[in-house]
C-alpha positions as CSV (number, residue, x, y, z in Angstrom):
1,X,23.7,17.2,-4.6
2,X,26.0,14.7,-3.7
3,X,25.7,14.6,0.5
4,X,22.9,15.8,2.5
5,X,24.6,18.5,5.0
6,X,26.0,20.4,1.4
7,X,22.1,20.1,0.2
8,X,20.5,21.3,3.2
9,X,22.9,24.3,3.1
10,X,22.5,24.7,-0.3
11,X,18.5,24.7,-0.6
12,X,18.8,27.8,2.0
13,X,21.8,29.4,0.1
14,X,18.6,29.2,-3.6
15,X,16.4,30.6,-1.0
16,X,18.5,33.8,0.3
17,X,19.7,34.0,-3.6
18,X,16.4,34.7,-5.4
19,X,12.5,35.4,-4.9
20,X,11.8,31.6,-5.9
21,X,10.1,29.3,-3.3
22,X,11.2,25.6,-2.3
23,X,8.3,23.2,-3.9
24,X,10.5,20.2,-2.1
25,X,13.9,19.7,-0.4
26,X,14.8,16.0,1.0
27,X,17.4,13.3,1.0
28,X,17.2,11.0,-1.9
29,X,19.6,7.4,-1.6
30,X,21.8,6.8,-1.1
31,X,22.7,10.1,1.3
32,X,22.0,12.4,-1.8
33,X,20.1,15.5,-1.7
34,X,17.0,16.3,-4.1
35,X,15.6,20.2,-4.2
36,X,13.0,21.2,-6.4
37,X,12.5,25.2,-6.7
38,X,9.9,27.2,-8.9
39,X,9.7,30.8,-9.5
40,X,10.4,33.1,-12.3
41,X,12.9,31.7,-15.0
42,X,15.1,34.4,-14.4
43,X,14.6,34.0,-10.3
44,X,14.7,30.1,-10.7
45,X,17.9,30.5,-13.2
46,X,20.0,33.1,-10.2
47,X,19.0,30.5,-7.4
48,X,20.5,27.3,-9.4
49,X,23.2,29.1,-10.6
50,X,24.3,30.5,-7.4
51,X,24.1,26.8,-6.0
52,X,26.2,25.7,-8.8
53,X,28.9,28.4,-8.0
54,X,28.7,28.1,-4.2
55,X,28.8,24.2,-4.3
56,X,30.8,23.5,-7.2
57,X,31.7,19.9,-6.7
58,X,28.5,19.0,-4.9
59,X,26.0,19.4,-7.8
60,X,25.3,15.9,-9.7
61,X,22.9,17.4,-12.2
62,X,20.6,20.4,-13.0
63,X,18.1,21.7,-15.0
64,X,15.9,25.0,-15.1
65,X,12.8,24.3,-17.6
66,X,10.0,26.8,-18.2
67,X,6.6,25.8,-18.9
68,X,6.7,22.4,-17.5
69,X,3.6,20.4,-18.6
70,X,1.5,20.2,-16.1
71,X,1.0,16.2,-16.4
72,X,4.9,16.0,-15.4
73,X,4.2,18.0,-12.1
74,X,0.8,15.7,-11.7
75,X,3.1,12.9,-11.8
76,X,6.1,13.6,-9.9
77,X,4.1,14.5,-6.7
78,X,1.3,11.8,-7.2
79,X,0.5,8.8,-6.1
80,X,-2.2,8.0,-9.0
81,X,-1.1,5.5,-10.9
82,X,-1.6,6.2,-14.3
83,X,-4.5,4.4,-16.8
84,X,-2.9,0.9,-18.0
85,X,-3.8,0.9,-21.8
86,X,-2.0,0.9,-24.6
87,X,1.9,0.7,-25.4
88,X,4.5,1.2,-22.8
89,X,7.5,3.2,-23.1
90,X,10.3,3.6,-20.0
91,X,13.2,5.8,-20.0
92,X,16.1,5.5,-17.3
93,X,18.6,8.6,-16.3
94,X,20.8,8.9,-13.9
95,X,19.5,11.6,-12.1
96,X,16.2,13.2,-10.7
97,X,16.2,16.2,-13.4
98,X,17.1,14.6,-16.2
99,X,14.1,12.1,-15.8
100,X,12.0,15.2,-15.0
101,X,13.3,16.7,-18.0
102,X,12.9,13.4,-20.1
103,X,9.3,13.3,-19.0
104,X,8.4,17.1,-20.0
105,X,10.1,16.4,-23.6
106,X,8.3,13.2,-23.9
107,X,4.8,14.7,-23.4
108,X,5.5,17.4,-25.2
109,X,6.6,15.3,-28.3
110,X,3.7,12.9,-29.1
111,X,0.4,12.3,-27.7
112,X,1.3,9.9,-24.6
113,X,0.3,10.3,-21.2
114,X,2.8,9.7,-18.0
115,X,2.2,6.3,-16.5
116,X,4.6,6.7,-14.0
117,X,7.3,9.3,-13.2
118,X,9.6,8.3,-10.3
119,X,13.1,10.0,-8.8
120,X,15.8,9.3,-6.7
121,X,14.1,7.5,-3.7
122,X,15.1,4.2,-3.7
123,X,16.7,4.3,-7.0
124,X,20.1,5.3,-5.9
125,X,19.4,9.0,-7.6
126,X,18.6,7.4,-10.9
127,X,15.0,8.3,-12.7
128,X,12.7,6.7,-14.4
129,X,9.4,7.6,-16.2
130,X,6.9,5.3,-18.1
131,X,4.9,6.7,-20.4
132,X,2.0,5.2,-22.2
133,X,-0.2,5.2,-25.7
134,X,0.0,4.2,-29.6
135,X,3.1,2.5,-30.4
136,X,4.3,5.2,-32.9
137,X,3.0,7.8,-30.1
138,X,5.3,5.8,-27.1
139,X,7.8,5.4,-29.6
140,X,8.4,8.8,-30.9
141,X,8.4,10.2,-27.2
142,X,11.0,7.6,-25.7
143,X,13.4,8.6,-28.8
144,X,13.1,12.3,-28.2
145,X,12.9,12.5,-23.8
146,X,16.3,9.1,-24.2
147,X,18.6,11.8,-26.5
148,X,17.8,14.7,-24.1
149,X,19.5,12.3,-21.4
150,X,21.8,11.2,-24.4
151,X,23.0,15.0,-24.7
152,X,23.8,15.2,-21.0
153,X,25.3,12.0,-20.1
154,X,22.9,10.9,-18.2
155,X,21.0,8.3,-20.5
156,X,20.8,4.9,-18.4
157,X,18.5,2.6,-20.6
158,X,14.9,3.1,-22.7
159,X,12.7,0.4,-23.9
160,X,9.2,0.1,-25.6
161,X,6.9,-2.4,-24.9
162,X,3.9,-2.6,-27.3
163,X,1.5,-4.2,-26.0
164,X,2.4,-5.1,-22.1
165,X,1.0,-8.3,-20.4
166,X,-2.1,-7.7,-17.6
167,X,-0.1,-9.3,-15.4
168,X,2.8,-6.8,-16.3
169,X,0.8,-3.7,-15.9
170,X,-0.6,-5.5,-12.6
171,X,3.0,-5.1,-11.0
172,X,4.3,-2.0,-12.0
């Protein structure tokens, strides 16, 4: 959401809406609010659409996505870094879930595994996720999780690297 006092009101207002339960709730920079919510599809889909009613104006982006790979929910809360082989594939949104949404599509699309998967904090809301593996693998995946962000207006930048420096995979 775009200010923190509408986002703390509006994480309670998903959790009086629906049996879901709050997996995260926090500000996100620059004074921007991040929730994350799980639950039934139909539970999840009443909560966000209740926010989007109740704080019409507020809400930068959404999404409500069953059967989430489980690598993206590996990434997003861990502080692993992924293995460093391989091709290297990065796609830029500009917001939390439509990174997180990038991410699922990605692994779902080809066989690539999630470097890195990082939102809002620090990024001004944007998102980014790197994703590694064979060039025709990281390839594929970038094209298909870039139009999702494409479709939505949210597509910042994408880029494929195939075969990154040591030094390169060092610093990221």
């Amino acid at each position: 959401l775009k200010n923190i006092p509408k986002g703390v009101e509006a994480a309670d207002a998903a959790l009086k809406s629906a049996g879901i339960e709050m997996v995260s709730a926090h500000p996100s920079c620059p004074g921007k609010y991040e929730i994350i919510l799980t639950g039934s599809i139909s539970n999840v889909t009443a909560a966000i659409d209740h926010v989007k009613t109740r704080f019409e104006g507020f809400v930068i982006d959404s999404s409500v996505m069953g059967r989430i790979d489980e690598e993206v929910i590996t990434a997003l809360f861990s502080t692993n870094e992924g293995e460093r082989v391989g091709s290297l594939g990065l796609i830029e949104t500009f917001s939390a879930a439509s990174a997180i949404r990038a991410a699922d599509i990605a692994v779902k699309t080809a066989r690539v595994a999630i470097y890195d998967l990082r939102v809002s904090r620090g990024m001004g809301g944007k998102g980014v996720v790197m994703i590694n593996g064979d060039i025709g693998d990281v390839s594929a995946a970038v094209e298909a999780g870039a139009q999702h962000a494409k479709d939505q207006g949210l597509f910042c930048n994408s880029a494929v690297i195939p075969a990154p420096h040591k030094e390169l995979w060092e610093q990221l």
